[in-house]
C-alpha positions in Angstrom: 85.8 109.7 89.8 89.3 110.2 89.9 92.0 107.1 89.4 94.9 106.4 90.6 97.2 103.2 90.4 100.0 102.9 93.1 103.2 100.8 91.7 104.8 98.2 93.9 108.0 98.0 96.3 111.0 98.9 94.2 108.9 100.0 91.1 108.3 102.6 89.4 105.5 104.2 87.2 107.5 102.8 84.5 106.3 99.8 85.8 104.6 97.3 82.4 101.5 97.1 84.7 101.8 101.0 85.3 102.2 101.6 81.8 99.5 99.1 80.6 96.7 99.8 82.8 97.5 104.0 82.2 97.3 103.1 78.2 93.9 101.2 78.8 92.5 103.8 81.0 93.5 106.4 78.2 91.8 104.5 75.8 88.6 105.3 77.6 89.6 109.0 77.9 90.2 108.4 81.7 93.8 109.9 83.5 95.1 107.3 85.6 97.2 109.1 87.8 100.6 107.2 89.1 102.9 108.7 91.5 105.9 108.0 92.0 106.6 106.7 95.4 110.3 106.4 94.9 110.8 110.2 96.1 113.6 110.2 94.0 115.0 108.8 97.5 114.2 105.2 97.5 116.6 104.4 100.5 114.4 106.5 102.9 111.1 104.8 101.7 108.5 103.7 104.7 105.0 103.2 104.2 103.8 105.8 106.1 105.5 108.0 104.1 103.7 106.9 101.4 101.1 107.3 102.5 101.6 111.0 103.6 102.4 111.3 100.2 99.3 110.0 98.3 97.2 111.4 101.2 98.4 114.9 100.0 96.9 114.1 96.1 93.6 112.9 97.2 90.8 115.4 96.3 88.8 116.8 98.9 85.4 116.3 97.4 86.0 114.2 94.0 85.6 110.4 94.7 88.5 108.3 94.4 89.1 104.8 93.0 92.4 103.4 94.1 94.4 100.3 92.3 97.7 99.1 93.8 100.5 96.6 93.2 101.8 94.4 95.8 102.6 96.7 98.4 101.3 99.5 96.4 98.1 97.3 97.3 98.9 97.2 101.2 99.5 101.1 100.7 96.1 101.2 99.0 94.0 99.5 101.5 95.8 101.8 104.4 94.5 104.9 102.4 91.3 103.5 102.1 90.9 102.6 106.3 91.7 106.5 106.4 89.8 108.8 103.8 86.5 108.5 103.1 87.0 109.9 99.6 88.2 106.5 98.7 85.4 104.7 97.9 86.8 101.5 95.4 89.5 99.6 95.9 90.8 97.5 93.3 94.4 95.6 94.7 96.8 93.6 92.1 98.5 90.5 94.4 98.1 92.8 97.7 100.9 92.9 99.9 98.7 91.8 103.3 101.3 89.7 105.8 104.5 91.4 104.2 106.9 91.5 107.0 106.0 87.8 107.6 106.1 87.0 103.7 109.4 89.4 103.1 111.7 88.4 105.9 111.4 84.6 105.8 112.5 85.4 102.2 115.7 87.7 103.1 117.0 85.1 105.8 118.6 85.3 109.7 122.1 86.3 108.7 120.6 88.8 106.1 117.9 90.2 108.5 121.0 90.7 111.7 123.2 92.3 109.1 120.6 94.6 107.9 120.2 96.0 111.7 123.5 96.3 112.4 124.4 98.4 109.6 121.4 99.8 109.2 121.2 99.5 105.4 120.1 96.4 103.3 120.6 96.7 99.2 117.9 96.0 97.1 117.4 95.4 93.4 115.1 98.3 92.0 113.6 96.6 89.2 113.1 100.6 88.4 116.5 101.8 88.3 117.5 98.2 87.3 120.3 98.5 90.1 120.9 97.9 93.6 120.0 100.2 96.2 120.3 100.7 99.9 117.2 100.9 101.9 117.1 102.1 105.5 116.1 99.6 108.3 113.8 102.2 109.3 111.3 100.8 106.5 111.3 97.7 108.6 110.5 99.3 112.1 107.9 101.5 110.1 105.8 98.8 108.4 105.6 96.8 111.3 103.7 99.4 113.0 100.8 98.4 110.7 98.8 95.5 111.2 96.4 94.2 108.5 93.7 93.2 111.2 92.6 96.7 111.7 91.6 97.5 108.0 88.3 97.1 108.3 86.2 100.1 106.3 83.5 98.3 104.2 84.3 99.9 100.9 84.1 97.5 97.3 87.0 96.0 96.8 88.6 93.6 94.3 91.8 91.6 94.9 93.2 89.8 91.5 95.9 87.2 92.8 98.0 84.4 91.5 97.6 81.0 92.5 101.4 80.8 91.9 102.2 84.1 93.4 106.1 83.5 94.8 106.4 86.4 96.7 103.0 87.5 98.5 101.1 84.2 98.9 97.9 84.0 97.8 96.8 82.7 101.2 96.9 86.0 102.8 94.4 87.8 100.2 91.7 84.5 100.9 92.4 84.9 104.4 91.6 88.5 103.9 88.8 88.1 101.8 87.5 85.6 104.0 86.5 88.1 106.7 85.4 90.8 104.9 81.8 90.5 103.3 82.3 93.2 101.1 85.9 91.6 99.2 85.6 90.0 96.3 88.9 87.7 95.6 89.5 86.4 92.2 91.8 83.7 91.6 94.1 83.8 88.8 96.4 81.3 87.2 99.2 83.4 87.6 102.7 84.6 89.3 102.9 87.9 91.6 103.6 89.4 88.1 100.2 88.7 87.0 102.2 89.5 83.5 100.1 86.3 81.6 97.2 87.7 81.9 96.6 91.9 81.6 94.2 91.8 79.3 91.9 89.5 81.6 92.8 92.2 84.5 92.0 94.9 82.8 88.9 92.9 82.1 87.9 92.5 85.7 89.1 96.3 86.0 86.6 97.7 83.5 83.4 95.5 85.1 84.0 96.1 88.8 84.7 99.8 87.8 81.6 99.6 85.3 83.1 101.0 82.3 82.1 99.0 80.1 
């Protein structure tokens, strides 16, 4: 089984989940592999081309679990629909509804600005800076529609009750059609920085490597 753990939106491997969870898995003499889906070209980032890019580490025959982070999650669970050699998802406050959780968030004027000049800056909690992104992220992740993931594969979402960004709505309204989802609740932010050591917890049982 081969790991890998997919950081969020404006992340980086560097991430203190990233870091955490890759320390753990080490512990058990386990690589957890994390990409970096930065490119070294954040401004151009779209989720299919993350995709492409993840798609292309994938081994042909190993099995693969998957973990992601907020849209690292929603990149996860598209990965998943697509290649069979994913066969455990484990998803960390999943981005599901994004556009209508991100936009509402970046407001009108923000939104008509961003089309018109076809660049919005964003803090990289990465590079610890603002950077532009391209609009083209935007008419990209749109494309995607949550409805259609529908591959019956184990899967474990750990959200926040208090999650400020992604609410927690969207992974019980998830969960909620899918038999084979298993939701926990957790009393948390989208951070989920409280409480590692109970996700790693969760991690190690659904994964059974304990």
């Amino acid at each position: 089984m081969k790991y890998i753990y997919l950081h969020g939106f404006a992340s980086s491997p560097q991430s203190a989940k990233a870091v955490y969870l890759r320390d753990r898995f080490a512990a058990k003499q386990i690589n957890l592999v994390i990409p970096d889906l930065n490119q070294d070209d954040f401004t151009q980032l779209t989720l299919t081309r993350q995709l492409q890019q993840v798609a292309a580490e994938l081994p042909q025959q190993e099995a693969v679990t998957l973990i992601g982070s907020s849209f690292g999650g929603l990149t996860a669970a598209w990965l998943a629909e697509k290649h069979p050699q994913v066969q455990r998802l484990i998803l960390l406050a999943p981005a599901f509804a994004f556009v209508s959780h991100w936009l509402p968030q970046l407001g009108v004027e923000k939104i008509q600005q961003w089309q018109t000049e076809r660049y919005l800056m964003v803090y990289h909690y990465g590079e610890k800076r603002s950077l532009p992104l391209s609009y083209d992220f935007m008419r990209d992740v749109t494309q995607y529609n949550d409805e259609h993931l529908l591959r019956p594969i184990p899967t474990l979402i750990l959200h926040g009750r208090q999650d400020e960004v992604i609410s927690i709505q969207s992974s019980r309204e998830f969960a909620s059609s899918r038999p084979w989802v298993e939701l926990i609740e957790l009393d948390s932010d989208h951070a989920l920085s409280n409480i590692t050591s109970e996700i790693w917890s969760e991690i190690q049982s659904f994964c059974e490597l304990t």
